[in-house]
N, C-alpha and C positions, 0 to 999 in steps of 0.2 A: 584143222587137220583131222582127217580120219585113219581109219586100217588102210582105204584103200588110195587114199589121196588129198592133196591140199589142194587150195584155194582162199584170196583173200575171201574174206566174209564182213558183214556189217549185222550187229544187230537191231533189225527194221522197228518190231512195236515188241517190249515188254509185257506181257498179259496182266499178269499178277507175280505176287508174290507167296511164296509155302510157308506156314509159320511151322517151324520142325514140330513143336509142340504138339497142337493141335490138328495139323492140317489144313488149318483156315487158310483159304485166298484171300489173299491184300491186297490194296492197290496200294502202286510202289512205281518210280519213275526210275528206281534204279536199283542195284546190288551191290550189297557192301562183302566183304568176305565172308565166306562160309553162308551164304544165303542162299537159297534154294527157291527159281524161279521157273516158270512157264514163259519160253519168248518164241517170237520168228524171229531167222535167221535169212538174209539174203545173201546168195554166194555170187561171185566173179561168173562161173563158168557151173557147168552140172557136173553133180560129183554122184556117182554109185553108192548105194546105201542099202541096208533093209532095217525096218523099225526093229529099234532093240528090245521089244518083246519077242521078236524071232529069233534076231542074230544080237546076241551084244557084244560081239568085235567088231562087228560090219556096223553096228548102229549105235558107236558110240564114239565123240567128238571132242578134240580140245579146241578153245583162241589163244591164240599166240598174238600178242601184241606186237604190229608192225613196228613201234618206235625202241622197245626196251628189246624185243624178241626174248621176251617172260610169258610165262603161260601164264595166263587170266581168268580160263575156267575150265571147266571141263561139262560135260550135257551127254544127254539121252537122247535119238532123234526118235521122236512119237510117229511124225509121219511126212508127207512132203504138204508144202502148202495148197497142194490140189489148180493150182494156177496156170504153170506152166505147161502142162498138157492143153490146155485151153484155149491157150491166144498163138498165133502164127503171125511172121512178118508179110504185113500186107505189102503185096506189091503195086508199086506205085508210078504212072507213067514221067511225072514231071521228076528231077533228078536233083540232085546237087548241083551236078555242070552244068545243067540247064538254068537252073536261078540265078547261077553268078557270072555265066554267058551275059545273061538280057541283064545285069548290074554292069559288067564289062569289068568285074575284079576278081580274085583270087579271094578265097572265104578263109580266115586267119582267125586264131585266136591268140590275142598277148594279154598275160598273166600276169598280171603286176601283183609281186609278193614284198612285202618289206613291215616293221613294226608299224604301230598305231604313230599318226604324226611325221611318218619320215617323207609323204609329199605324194604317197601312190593315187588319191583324188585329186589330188593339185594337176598334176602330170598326164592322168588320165586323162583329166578334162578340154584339158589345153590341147593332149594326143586327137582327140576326137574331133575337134574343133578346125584342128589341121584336115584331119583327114575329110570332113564332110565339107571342108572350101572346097576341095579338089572332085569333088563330085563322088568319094565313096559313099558305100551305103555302114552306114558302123550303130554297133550298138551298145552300151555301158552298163552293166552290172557290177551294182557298185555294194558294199559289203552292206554299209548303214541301209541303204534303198532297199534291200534283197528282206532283211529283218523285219520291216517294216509289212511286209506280206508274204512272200510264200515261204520265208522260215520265222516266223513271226511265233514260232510254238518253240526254238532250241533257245537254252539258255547258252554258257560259254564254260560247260566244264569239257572234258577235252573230247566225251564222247558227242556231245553237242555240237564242236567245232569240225571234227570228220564227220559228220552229218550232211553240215553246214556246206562243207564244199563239196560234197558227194552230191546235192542236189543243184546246186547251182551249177559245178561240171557237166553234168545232165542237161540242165538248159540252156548252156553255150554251145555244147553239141548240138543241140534243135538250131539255134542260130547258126551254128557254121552250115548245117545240113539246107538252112534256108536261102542261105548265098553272101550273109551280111560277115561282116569282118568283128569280130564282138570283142570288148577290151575289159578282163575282168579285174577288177582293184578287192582286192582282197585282202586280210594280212597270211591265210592261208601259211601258219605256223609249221606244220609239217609235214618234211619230203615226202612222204609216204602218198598223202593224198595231194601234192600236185601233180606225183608221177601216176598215181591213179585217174587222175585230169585227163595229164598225156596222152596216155593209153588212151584212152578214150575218143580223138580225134585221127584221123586220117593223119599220114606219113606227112612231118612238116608241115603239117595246120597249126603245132602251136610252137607259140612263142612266149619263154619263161624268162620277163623282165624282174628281175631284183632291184628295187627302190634302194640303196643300201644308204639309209642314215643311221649312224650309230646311234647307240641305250642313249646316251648322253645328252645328244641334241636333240629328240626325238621327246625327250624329257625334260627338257628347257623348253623345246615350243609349245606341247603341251596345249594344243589347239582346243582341247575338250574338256579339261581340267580332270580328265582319269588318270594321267601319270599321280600327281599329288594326290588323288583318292587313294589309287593302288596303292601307294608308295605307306599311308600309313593306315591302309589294312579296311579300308572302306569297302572296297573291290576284291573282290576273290577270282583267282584262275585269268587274271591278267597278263598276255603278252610280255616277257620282258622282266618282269617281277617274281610270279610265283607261278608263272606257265610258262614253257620254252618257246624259243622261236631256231626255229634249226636254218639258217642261211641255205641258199642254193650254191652249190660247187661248180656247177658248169652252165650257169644261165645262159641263152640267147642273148642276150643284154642284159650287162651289169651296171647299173646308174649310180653312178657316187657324185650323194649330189652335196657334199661341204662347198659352200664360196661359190655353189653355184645358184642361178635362177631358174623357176620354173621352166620359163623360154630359152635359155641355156639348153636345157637338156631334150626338152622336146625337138628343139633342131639338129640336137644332136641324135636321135630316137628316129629323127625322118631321113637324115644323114643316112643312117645304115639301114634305114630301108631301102630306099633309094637304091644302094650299093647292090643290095641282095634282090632286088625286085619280087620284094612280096608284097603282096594285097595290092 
């Protein structure tokens, strides 16, 4: 938030670190209170400014954390990242309508959010599987898959995990824009950044499935053997344990899946598709 206006914001790369002391630059992956660092900032939308060596009303900034809505820091803007005057949206002849024309589907995204364990790869899987008998074109970005390479650098404290889905949202975008139906399995812990997902696609492209297994059984199946790590302190910034998971209140689909099987719910998942005729 500035003098003259808000926007969400993400902070992009950390430069270094200020040692008050001396003034020495450090390298530093992160800020703990009262530390004093050099970063880029990427905003939602363009916000008016001038460097706070000119103006320091106009060019000077707090974060407000989306989940607590606590202020988190406050900054100086040096200057813009010289970027955005630079690149323009190419225009392009082939279209979204046009790619999912010549597939003969609707481009969709479903968001399968739920704890570690409660069946969101199980279900996804099986979802996909469905849907490419039927001649869809679909595609699975799957949380472990995604680690594995292009966030293969975030680790799981919580600025890591809004990272996490900030660039994977990004690349489900490119697939809905490509014409494919894309099924994200995530555990995507909070609201904040799935509704920033949202936002992110076209009116009614997404779909926010909630896996809902409870702490309990999710913690019993224990597919990974991280619950019992978590549980006695092996694992730090765990889902469920000693990281939140904040439930969806008004999902597209809510899967409770106790007493159920994975084909259980998948038929049930095609069920109201079906109903609703998407994808």
């Amino acid at each position: 938030r500035t003098e003259t206006d808000q926007t969400s914001a993400t902070v992009t790369d950390l430069k270094y670190r200020i040692n008050v002391n001396d003034f020495a630059h450090e390298a530093a992956k992160s800020l703990e209170m009262n530390e004093v660092g050099i970063c880029n900032i990427s905003t939602r939308t363009p916000i008016a400014f001038d460097p706070f060596a000119e103006n320091r009303t106009t060019g000077a900034f707090i974060l407000i954390d989306r989940i607590s809505n606590a202020t988190v820091g406050a900054g100086m803007i040096l200057h813009s990242l010289r970027r955005a005057e630079n690149i323009h949206w190419q225009s392009l002849d082939v279209g979204k309508r046009v790619r999912a024309d010549m597939k003969n589907q609707r481009p969709a995204v479903f968001w399968f959010t739920g704890l570690s364990g409660s069946g969101k790869s199980t279900i996804a899987n099986l979802f996909e599987k469905k849907l490419f008998a039927t001649g869809r074109h679909t595609y699975i970005l799957d949380g472990d898959n995604v680690r594995h390479g292009l966030n293969r650098d975030l680790g799981f404290t919580d600025a890591d995990r809004v990272e996490n889905i900030r660039r994977v949202a990004e690349v489900a975008r490119l697939m809905a824009d490509a014409g494919l139906i894309v099924i994200v399995s995530f555990i995507s812990p909070f609201s904040a950044e799935r509704r920033m997902a949202r936002e992110l696609m076209a009116d009614g492209e997404f779909v926010e499935v909630f896996v809902d297994t409870p702490f309990e059984e999710c913690a019993r199946r224990d597919p990974k053997g991280l619950y019992a790590r978590a549980l006695n302190g092996e694992i730090k910034n765990f889902t469920g344990v000693d990281s939140p998971y904040e439930a969806p209140e008004t999902p597209e689909i809510h899967l409770q899946t106790l007493g159920k099987s994975a084909e259980e719910i998948v038929d049930a998942l095609e069920h109201w598709l079906n109903e609703r005729d998407i994808a």
